[in-house]
C-alpha positions as a Python dict, from the first residue, in 0.01 Angstrom:
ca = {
    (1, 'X'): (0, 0, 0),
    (2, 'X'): (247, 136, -233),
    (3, 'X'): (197, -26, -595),
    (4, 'X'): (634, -177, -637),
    (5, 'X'): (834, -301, -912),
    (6, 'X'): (951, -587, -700),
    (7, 'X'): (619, -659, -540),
    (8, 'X'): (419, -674, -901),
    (9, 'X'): (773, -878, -1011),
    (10, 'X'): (687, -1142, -717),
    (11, 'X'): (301, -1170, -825),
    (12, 'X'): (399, -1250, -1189),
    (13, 'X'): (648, -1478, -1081),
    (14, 'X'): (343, -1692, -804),
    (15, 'X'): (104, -1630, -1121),
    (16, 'X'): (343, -1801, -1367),
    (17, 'X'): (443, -2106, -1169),
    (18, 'X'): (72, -2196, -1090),
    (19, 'X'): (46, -2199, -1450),
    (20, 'X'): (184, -2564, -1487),
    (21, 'X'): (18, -2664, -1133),
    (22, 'X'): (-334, -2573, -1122),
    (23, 'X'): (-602, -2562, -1414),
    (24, 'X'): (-672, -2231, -1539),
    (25, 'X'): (-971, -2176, -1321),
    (26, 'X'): (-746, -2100, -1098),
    (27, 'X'): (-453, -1940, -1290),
    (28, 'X'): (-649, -1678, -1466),
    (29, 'X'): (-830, -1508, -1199),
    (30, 'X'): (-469, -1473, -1051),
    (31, 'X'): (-354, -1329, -1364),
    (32, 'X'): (-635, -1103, -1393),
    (33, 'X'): (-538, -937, -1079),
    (34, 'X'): (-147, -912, -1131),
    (35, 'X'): (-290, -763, -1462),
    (36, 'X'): (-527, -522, -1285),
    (37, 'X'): (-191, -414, -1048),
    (38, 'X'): (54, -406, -1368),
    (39, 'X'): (-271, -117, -1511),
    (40, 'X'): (-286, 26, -1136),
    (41, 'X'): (83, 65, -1189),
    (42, 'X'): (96, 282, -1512),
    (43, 'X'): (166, -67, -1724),
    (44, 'X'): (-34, -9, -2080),
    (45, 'X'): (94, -398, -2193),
    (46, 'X'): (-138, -455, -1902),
    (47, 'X'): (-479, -332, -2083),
    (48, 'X'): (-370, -591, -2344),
    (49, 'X'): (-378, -919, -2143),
    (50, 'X'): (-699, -768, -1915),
    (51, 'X'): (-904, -760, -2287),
    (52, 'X'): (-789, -1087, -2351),
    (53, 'X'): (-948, -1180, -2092),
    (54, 'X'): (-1289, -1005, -2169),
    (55, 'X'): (-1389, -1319, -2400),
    (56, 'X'): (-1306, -1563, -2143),
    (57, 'X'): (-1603, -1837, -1994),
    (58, 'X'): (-1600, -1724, -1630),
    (59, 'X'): (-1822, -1404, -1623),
    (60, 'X'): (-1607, -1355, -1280),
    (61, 'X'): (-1301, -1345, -1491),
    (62, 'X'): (-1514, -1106, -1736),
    (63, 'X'): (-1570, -885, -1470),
    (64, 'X'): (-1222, -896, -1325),
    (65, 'X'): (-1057, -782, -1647),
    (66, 'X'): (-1349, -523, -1744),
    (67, 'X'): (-1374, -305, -1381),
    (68, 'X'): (-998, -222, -1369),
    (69, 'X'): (-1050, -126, -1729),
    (70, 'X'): (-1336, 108, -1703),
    (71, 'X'): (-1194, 250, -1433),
    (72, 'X'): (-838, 277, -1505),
    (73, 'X'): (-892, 408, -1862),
    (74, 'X'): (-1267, 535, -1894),
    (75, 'X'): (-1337, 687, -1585),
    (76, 'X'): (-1662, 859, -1755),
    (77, 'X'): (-1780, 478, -1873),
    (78, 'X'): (-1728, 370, -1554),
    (79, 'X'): (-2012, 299, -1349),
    (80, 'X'): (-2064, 540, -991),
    (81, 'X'): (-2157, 182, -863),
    (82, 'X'): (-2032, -131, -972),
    (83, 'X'): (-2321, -352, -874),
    (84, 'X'): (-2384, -613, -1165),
    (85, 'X'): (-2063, -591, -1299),
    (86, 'X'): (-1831, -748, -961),
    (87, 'X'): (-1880, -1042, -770),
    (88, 'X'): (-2102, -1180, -634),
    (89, 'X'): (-2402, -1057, -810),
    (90, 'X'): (-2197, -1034, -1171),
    (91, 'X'): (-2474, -956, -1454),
    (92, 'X'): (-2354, -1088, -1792),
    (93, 'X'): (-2620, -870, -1993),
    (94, 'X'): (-2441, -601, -1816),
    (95, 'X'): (-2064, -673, -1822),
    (96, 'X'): (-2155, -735, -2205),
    (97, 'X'): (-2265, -367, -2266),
    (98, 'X'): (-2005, -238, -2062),
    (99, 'X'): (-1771, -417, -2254),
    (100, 'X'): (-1906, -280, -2590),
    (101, 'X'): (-1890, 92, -2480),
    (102, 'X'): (-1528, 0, -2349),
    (103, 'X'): (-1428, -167, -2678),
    (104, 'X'): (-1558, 104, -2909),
    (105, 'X'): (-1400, 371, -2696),
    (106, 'X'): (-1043, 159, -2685),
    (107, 'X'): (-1049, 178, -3037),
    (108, 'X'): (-1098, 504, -3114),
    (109, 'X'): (-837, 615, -2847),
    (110, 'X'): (-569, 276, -2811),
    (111, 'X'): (-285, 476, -2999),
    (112, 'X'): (-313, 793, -2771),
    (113, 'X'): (-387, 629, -2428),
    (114, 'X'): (-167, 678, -2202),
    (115, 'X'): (-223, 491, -1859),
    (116, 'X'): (-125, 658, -1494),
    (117, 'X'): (17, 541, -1207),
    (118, 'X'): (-224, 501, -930),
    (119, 'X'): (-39, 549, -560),
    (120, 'X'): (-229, 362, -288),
    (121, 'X'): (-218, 413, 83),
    (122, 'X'): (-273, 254, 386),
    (123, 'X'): (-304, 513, 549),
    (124, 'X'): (-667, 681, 563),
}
């Protein structure tokens, strides 16, 4: 699955009219992942609303905005396995530290960062 303008245009567009319909346990995991595509994409606006979203109540949201992050960004902060930090078994304690490291490291490297494009295929 190639990673489109139009396509990431069409998820903003189904993430910004549910805005007014739904309550935002519902918006904002939706607007976690058109964030996490926008990042995927080569977007750095994108790292922006994904650590806004680091503070929010739902440790699923946490961890939605934090993975794409540590990945995307910080490959060597980045766990070899995820476990604790995605769904189902999310670990706040964890997320929490992993946020720290990610934080410090943002800071210390925001105005140099620049993000790449990640091309993904269907095929194997």
């Amino acid at each position: 699955m190639q990673f489109d303008g139009e396509r990431i245009e069409e998820e903003r567009e189904i993430a910004l009219s549910c805005w007014d319909s739904y309550p935002d346990a519902r918006v904002v995991p939706l607007l976690a992942a058109y964030a996490q595509r926008r990042l995927y994409g080569g977007d750095k606006e994108a790292i922006y609303a994904l650590k806004a979203l680091l503070d929010y109540d739902s440790v699923e949201v946490r961890s939605a905005a934090l993975v794409p992050l540590l990945h995307a960004t910080t490959p060597e902060l980045a766990p070899k396995d995820d476990r604790g930090l995605s769904p189902p078994n999310c670990d706040a304690t964890l997320i929490e530290g992993a946020k720290a490291n990610w934080l410090a490291w943002w800071k210390e490297n925001e105005q140099t960062f620049r993000p790449q494009k990640y091309g993904f295929s269907d095929a194997g």
